[in-house]
Each structure stands twice: as structure tokens, then as C-alpha cells.
N, C-alpha and C positions, 0 to 999 in steps of 0.2 A: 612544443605547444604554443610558446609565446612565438614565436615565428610565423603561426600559422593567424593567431587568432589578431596578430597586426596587419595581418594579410589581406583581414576584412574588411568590407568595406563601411563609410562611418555609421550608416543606420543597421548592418548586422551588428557591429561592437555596441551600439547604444540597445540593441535588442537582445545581445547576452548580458549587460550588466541589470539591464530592467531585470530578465531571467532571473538574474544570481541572486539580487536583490529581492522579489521576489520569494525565493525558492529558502535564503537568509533569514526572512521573517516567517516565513513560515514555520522552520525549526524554534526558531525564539518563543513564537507562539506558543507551540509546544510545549518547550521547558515551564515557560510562566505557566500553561496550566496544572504541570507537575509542581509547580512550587505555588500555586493556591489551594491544591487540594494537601499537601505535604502541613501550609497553614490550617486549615480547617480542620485538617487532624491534631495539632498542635494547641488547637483552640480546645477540643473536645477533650484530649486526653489529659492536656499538661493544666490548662485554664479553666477545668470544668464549665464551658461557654455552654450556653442554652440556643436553641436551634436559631431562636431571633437574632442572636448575635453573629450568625453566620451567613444571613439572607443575601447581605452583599457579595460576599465571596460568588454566593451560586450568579449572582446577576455579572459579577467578574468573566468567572468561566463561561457561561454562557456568550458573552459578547466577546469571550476571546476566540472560541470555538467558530462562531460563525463569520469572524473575519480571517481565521488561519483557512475556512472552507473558499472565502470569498478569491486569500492569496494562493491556494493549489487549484482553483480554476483557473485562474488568470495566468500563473506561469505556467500551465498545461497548455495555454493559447499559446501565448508567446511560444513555447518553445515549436510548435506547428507550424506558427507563422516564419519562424526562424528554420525550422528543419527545410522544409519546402521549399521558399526561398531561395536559402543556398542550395540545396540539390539541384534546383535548374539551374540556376546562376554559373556553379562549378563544370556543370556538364556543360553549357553553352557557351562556354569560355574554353571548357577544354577541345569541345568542337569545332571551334572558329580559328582555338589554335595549332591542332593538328591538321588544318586544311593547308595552312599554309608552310608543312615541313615540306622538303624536297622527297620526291619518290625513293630514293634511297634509304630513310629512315624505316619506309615499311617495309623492303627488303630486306633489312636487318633485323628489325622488330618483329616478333611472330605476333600476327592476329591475336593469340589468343592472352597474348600479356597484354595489348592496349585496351582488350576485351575486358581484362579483368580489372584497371585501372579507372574505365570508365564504369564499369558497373559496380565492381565489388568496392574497391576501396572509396571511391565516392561516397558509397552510402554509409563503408563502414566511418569516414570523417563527420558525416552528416547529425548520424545517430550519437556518435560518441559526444558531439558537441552539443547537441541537446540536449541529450539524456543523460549525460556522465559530468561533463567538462564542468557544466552551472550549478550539477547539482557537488559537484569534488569544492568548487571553490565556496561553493554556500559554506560546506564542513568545514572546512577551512575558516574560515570567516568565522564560524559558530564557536568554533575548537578558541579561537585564541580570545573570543569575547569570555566566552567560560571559563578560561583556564586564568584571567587574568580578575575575574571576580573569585575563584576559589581559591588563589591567592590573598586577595586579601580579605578573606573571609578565615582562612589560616595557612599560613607560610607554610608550615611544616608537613601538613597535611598536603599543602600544593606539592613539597619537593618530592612527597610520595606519588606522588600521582604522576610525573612526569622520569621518573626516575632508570625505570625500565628503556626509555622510550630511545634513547641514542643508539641502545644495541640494537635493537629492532629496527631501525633507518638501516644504521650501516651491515646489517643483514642483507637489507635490499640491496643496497649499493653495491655490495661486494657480489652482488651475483647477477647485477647490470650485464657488464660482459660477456658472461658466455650465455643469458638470455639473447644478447641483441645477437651473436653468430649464428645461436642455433635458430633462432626469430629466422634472421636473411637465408639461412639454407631452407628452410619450410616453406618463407611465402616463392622462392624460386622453384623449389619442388610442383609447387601449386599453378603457377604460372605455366609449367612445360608440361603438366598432367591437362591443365583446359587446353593448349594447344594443342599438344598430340589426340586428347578427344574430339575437338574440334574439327582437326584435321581428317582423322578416319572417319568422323561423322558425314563429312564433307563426299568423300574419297567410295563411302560404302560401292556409288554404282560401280565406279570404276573397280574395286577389289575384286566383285563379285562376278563381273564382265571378262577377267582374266584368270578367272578361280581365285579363291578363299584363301590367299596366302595365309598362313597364320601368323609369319611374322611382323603384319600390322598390328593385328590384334594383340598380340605378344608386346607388342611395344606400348601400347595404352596401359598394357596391365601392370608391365614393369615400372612403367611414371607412377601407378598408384598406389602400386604396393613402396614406392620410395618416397612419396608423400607421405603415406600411413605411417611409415616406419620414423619418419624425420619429425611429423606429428605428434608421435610418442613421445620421440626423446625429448621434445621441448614441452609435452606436457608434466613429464616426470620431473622433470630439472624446473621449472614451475613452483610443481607442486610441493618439492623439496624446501624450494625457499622460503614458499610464504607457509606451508609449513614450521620451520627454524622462524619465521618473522611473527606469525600467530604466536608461537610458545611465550614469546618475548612479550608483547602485548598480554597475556593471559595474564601472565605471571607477574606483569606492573600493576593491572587490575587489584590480583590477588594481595600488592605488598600494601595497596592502598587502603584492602580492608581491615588488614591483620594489624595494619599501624592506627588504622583509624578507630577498632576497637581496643587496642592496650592505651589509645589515648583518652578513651572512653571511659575505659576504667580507673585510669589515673584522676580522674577529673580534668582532665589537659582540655577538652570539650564538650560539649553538651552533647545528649543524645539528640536533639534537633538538628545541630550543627554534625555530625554522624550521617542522621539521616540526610540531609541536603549532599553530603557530599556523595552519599553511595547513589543517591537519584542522578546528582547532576557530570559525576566520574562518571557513570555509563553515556552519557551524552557526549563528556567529551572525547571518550572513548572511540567514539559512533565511528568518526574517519577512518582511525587506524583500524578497525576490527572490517571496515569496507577496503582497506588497503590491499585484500586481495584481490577481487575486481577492479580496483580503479589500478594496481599494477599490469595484470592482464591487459585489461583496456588501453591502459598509455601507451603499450608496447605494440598493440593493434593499430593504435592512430599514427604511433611514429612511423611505421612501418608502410603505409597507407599514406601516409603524409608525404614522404620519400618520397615513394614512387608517380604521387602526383606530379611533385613539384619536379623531379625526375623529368615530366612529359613539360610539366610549361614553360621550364628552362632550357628545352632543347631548342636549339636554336630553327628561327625562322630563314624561309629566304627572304632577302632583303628587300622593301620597297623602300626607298629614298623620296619617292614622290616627287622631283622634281618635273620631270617631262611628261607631257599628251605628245598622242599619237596625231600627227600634221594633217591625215586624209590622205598620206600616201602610205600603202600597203606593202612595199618591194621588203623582202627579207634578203639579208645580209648575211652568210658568216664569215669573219676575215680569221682566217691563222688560226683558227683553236683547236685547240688541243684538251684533251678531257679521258679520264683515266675513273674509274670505279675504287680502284684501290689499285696499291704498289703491285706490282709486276701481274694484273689481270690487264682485261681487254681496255685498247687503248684508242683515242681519235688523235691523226696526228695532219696538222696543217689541213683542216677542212678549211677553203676558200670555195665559195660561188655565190651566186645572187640568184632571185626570184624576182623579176621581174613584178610590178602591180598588174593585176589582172593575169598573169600569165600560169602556167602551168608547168611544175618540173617533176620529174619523178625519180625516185633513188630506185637504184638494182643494182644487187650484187647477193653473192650465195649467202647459204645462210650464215647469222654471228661474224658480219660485217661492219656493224656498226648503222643500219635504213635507222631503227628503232631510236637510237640513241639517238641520233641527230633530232627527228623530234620530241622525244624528250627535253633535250636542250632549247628548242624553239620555246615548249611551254616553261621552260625553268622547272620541268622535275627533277632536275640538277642544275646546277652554274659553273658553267667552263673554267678552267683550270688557267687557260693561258688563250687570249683574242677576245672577239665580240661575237656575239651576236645585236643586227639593227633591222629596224622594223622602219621603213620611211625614214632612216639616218640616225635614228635614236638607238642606243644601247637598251636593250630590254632588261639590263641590269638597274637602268634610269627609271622605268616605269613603274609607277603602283601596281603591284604584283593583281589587285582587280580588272587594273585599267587595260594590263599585259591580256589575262583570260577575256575579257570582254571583248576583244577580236580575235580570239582564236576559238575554231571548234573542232572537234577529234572525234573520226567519225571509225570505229575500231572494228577489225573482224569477230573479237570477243568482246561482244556488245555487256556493259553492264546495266540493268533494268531492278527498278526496285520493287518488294514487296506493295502493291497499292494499284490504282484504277490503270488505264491506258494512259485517261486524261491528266491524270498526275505525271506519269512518268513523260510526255510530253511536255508538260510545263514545265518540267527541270531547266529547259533551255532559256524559258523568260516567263520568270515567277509571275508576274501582273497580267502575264500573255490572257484576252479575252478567249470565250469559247469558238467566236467566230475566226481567229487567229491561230486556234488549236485545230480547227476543223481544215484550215484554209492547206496548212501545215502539213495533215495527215491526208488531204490530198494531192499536193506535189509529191509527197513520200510513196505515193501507190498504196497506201496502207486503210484508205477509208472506207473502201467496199467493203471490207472485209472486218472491219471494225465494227461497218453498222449492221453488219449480219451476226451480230452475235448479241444472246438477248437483252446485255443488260447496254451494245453499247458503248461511248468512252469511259461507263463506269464500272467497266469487267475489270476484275479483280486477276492478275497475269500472275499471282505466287512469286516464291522467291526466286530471283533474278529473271523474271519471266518463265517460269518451270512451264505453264500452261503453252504457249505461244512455241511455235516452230522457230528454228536458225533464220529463216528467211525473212518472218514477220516481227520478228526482236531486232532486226538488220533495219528493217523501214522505219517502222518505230524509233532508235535511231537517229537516221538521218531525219525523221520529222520534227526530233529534236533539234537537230543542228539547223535543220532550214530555219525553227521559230527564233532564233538566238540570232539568226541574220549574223553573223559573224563574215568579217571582210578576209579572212584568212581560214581557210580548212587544211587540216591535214588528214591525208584518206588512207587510212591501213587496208588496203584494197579489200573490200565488203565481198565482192561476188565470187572469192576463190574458195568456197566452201558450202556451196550451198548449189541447188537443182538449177539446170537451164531453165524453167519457167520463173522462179524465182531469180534467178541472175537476170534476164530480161526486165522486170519491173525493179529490179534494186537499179539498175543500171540506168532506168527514164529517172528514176527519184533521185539519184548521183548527180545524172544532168540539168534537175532541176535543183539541185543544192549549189553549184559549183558557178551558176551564169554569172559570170562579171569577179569573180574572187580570184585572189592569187592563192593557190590550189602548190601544195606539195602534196603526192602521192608515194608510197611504201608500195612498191609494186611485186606481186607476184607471179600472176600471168604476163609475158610480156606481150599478147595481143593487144591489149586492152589500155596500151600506151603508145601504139605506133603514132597519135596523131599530137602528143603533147610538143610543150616548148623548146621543151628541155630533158636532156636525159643527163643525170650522173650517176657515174658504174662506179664501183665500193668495192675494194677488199681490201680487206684485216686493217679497216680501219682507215685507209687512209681512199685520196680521190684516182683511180685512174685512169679514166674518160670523161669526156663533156661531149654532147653536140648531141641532132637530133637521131631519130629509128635509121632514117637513111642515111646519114653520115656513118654513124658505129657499125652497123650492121656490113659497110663495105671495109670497115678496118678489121685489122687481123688482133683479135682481144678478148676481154673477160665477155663484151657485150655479145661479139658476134658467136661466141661458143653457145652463152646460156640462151641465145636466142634459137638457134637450131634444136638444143638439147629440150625447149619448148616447142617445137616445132614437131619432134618425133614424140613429145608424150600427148599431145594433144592429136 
């Protein structure tokens, strides 16, 4: 918790202690008006006072009351203005910093744990720290102001009142331990039960499209029933503890009063001094008897805390910032070598160049390595062993913005976000005007068709385009990549899935994406490359042809096989 709350920044730390403070007097308030009205009884009973004698008291409480109302306004703001706050702040920090992990993190990562990272434990940090964290340390604060005037109000009476109170700690502490294992197996439970629903969520067309396996569904059901089951046991083992830690508390309460009336009778204390203490034990009382919940709760933020800190500590790819790119475009890669993991698929000695302005295109069967190699152009990974250079520089050298601000990736499985047309077009350049988004979607081939629909660039396309055909989420797109003008494309060939009417107009919007760029292409069709710069042929990884359609196609090899074997399916 101190780990997290140094974490802050200096106007949220100064906005939890306004809180604490705050939320501190407010409990004070309290007490005082339990110990003016405890007087006025005191007045009546013991002093036989007359009502005029007590007129001040009422003007007392009254003016305590409405300033204890004025401090639970005000740290009800604050803690609003602090909850909000940090929930964007944490999420916009955690988005900025998972933009720049390498693509292999999400590989690893199921969706549906960063999902629950960004959603669930965010908020459960958020809430705890408003709502628990200012109001735990107020108690705290409160607890050692009282315990330290009921001391010297009476020693003895104080060592009853604390006396219980060690075994009741190390009740908790002793049962830290197998709370935090059975904690870590529940929130994993949780984390593979949003995945696996996520994923069949995802998955339903596809199940249904190949019949109704049941063993999808069988699989969601088993995550939840081992959630449920994992949920138990750590609510039983819970409730066990602070169970044994309540007893403990109850029963310090209890030795407070049993001592503080034989001291009552002895004469050892006044029956005032009695009553103050049975008023003001139950105040200091107050934390430990909420020690259930704030246990709960700390073991929800540690937990949630982890797994933030988990993501913001995973490592970024590197921008050093040293080098801009010169205004020459040629791609480079000398000698690298690049591996996923120990004994998986491997790149081994990739050498070639891309010429500025020019055009090369990868082919080779499939799980060759086309993919990887651009990956590595954008750093969704970082080479293991050589360079990659862009106009002579190490892309390892560049500000990892300055790297994507000339590169666009124009993919066969287009990603399109829930929102307008005109949004999803200005993904490519946020500032982009209307007239710049118009100009865009018509080099794309996409604007007839765009303003045939009623609302327009403001139609609303569903998630990842659900409304929109393959071929018009394809335009859409490249009208992307055309507004972001990026001097580098790389092309996961668009038209290998989609109708000849549609491949004809992706194929003008191609050609008007690509005028003047140095263009690496991931080819599929090998028609659709006879007139590039450059050909490299790929297998298992490594290079083994260079030259142009006409050169390869008369040598005896990978190129001129796959090229006939395209030749008889088309």
C-alpha cells in the first residue's frame, strides 16, 4: 500500500491527505459531540444544573454538528475528485504503456487477463483508495488520538482496553499466508474464466458454423465452476480468520467493561470516568471491529496492485531517441537472426535491402518467416542478433513514435473500431481535416459508397466493422494508410480474399497508396507481383533466392515451383 500510494503523483498525495484529514476530523467531531452531550448529562444528573446552565453546551453541539456536516461534504468531493482523476490517469498510463510492449507480450498474454487489469483491478485500486484507504488511515489517526487521552485519563483502564488487542493482530498475521496463495489461485482462476468466456464469446459464429461442439462450452463451464470452487475456499479460510480475530476484539471490549465496572465499585473511578470510557472504547474500538473489511479490502488492492504493477513494469521496447530519419527510406536488414523462443521457429541470416522508392516482395510457403520479417521492420519484436536500418539508421536508434510515423501496415485482417467511418479513418492522422478524410476515401475507392449510406462518414460500422463487407473494411484501410502518408508501407496482400469486383477497386486504391514509397509486400498471389523490384523466396526461415518474376521463374527452385503451382489453381 505504501508502494502504491508513493507512486502517486504529488497533487493526488496532497489530495489523500486533505481526504484523511478531512474524514480525521470529522470522526473527532463526533466523539466531541458524544463527550458534550455525556457532559450535559453529567450536569443534570451529578450537578443538578438548571436548563440555563446548559444553553452553551446546545450552541456547542450545534456548531459542532454543522461543521462535522460541512467536513463529510467536502471529503466526499475530494474523494470524487481523487477517485476520477486517478481512474483516468491509471488507465491512460496503462494504455500508453501497453502500446509500446513488443507484439509478443500479447501472444503470451490472454486478452482476457489485460482485460481484467485494465478494467476490474483499476477500479477495484481506485475505489479502495477513496473509499477504504483515507477513511482505514482516519481510524487509525483517531484510534491512537483516543487511546492515548484514555491513557491518561486512566492507565489501568487504558491497559484494559488494549490488552486483547496483540492476539487479535497476530491472528491476522498468522493467517496472511495461506490468504495470499489461496488469494493468487482465485484471481488466476478469474482471469482464465473472462478469457475462456471471452474467447467462446468471440468464437460463438465460428462453433455454430461447424456444429455445436460441446467441448467449448464445456470448457467455460469448467473455468467457472473452478472459479466458484477456488472462491469458496478463500471465502471460508476468510471468514475463519476474522472470525478467531472478531472473538479476540469482542472479548478485549468485554475485559474493558468487566474491569471498568469492579473499578467502579471499588471507588478506583468515578462513574463519569466509566462512562467516558464505555463511550469513547467503542470509538477506539471502531478500526478493529471494521478490521474485517479493511482485511478483505487490503488483500483485493494487494492483489490488483500486483497485477498492475505486473503490466507497468513489463518491459518496453527501447526508444533511445537519439537518431531522425534523414529523408532516405531504403530498408536494410544485415545478418539477423531472430527466434520466438528456444527451439520454435527461427530467422536465420536474413540479409537484403529495399531500395527508397522501390518495391520488394517476400514468398515462400506458408510459416516461413514473410510475417515475421515485418514484424521486425515495425519492432513487434527486436532481433536477437544484426540490424535492422531505415536510410542507414538502426531502427533500434529511433524513437519508437518517430520508427511508426513512417511505417503503415496495410493487413489482410483489417482491424476497424467500434465508431463512425470518419473516425476509423482518422486513426491514420488524428488532426487529419474532413477535407483530408474525404480526399483519402476517395483515392481508397471507398467514397461512393460511403456517401450512399444515410448517415454518411458518420455511420456507425459495429465492432470491428461487423456492418461493412471484407472488401469495404479492406478500403477503409488503405484510406487509412493513404491519410498517415507514411513513406514506408508494408502490404499483407489485401486482394487474396476477397471478389474480383472488389479486388479491382482495392487494387486502384493499392496503387494509389503505394506512388513514390518504398513498399515491402507479403505476397500471396504470385500474379500480382510479376512487375516488382525485387523478389525474396523464404524457407524455414532462412533466404533462398533474390532477383526479379523473370529471373526466378527461369531458375530451377522454391520460386519457380510455387509459381506454376499458382499458375494451375488459378
Amino acid at each position: 500500500m505504501l508502494e502504491f500510494i508513493n507512486s502517486l503523483k504529488k497533487s493526488e498525495k496532497i489530495r489523500v491527505i486533505i481526504n484523511t484529514l478531512l474524514w480525521t476530523l470529522w470522526s473527532l467531531l463526533g466523539i466531541s459531540i458524544m463527550l458534550i452531550a455525556l457532559k450535559i448529562i453529567e450536569l443534570m444528573v451529578v450537578n443538578n444544573a438548571q436548563v440555563k446552565d446548559i444553553y452553551k453546551y446546545w450552541v456547542w453541539m450545534g456548531a459542532v454538528v454543522i461543521i462535522k456536516g460541512i467536513c463529510f461534504t467536502f471529503a466526499n468531493t475530494q474523494s470524487h475528485f481523487l477517485g476520477h482523476n486517478l481512474l483516468g490517469r491509471l488507465r491512460k498510463d496503462m494504455i500508453d504503456h501497453i502500446k509500446k510492449f513488443s507484439l509478443g507480450y500479447f501472444n503470451k498474454e490472454r486478452i482476457g487477463n489485460i482485460s481484467t487489469v485494465v478494467h476490474n483491478d483499476i477500479d477495484t485500486v481506485q475505489v479502495l483508495l477513496t473509499d477504504v484507504i483515507c477513511r482505514m488511515l482516519s481510524d487509525i489517526i483517531v484510534t491512537i488520538i483516543l487511546g492515548a487521552g484514555l491513557f491518561l485519563l486512566n492507565w489501568k483502564m487504558g491497559v484494559a482496553l488494549i490488552i486483547a488487542l496483540p492476539f487479535a493482530l497476530a491472528t491476522l498475521w498468522l493467517g496472511k499466508r495461506k490468504e495470499e496463495k489461496l488469494q493468487e489461485i482465485n484471481s488466476a482462476d478469474m482471469s482464465a474464466m473472462i478469457s475462456n468466456f471471452v474467447e467462446y464469446t468471440k468464437g460463438i459464429p465460428t462453433i455454430k458454423t461447424f456444429g455445436d461442439n460441446p467441448s467449448f462450452f464445456k470448457k467455460v463451464l469448467v473455468s467457472i465452476e473452478r472459479f466458484a470452487c477456488s472462491s469458496k475456499k478463500t471465502s471460508l479460510n476468510t471468514a475463519y480468520n476474522i472470525g478467531k480475530y472478531t472473538l479476540f476484539i469482542v472479548l478485549g471490549y468485554g475485559i474493558l467493561i468487566v474491569y471498568g465496572t469492579h473499578l467502579t465499585f471499588i471507588k478506583g473511578i468515578s462513574l463519569v470516568t466509566f462512562g467516558k470510557y464505555m463511550m469513547l472504547g467503542r470509538e477506539f474500538y471502531r478500526p478493529f471491529f471494521n478490521g474485517e473489511s479493511y482485511w478483505i479490502n487490503f488483500i483485493k488492492f494487494r492483489d490488483s496492485y500486483q497485477r498492475i504493477k505486473n503490466v507497468m513494469e513489463h518491459p518496453c521496447i527501447e526508444s533511445p531517441n537519439i537518431t531522425k530519419c534523414n529523408g532516405n527510406y531504403s530498408v536494410k536488414f544485415e545478418n539477423v537472426y531472430f527466434e520466438y523462443e528456444k527451439n520454435a521457429f527461427k530467422l536465420k541470416n536474413i540479409n537484403f535491402e529495399i531500395a527508397d522508392g522501390t518495391t520488394t516482395a517476400l514468398v515462400s510457403p506458408s510459416g516461413s518467416g514473410k510475417s515475421t520479417i515485418a514484424n521486425l521492420l515495425v519492432r513487434f519484436w527486436d532481433v536477437k542478433k544484426g540490424n535492422i536500418k531505415i536510410g542507414g539508421a538502426d531502427i533500434r536508434n529511433l524513437e519508437y513514435d518517430e520508427l511508426l510515423s513512417k511505417l503503415s501496415i496495410v493487413l489482410q485482417d483489417v482491424m476497424l473500431f467500434d465508431d463512425s467511418i470518419y473516425e476509423n479513418i482518422k486513426v491514420g492522422k488524428r488532426n487529419a481535416t474532413k477535407e483530408e478524410v474525404v480526399e483519402a476515401a476517395q483515392k481508397a475507392m471507398i467514397h461512393d459508397f460511403i456517401m450512399s449510406l444515410p448517415k454518411g462518414y458518420e455511420t456507425q460500422i459495429g465492432e470491428n466493422g461487423a456492418r461493412l463487407s471484407g472488401g469495404q473494411k479492406q478500403r477503409i484501410s488503405i484510406a487509412r494508410a493513404i491519410i498517415k502518408d507514411s513513406p514506408i508501407i508494408i502490404l499483407d496482400e489485401a486482394t487474396s480474399a476477397v471478389d474480383p469486383i472488389n479486388e479491382a477497386q482495392i487494387q486502384k486504391a493499392i496503387n494509389n497508396l503505394v506512388k513514390g514509397k518504398t513498399l515491402l509486400v507479403i505476397a500471396h498471389h504470385l500474379k500480382t507481383i510479376r512487375n516488382v523490384d525485387q523478389i525474396i523466396v523464404l524457407k524455414e526461415g532462412e533466404i533462398k533466392q533474390k532477383g526479379t518474376h523473370d529471373e526466378l521463374v527461369l531458375q530451377d527452385g522454391i520460386y519457380k515451383t510455387l509459381w506454376y503451382q499458382n499458375a494451375e489453381i488459378s
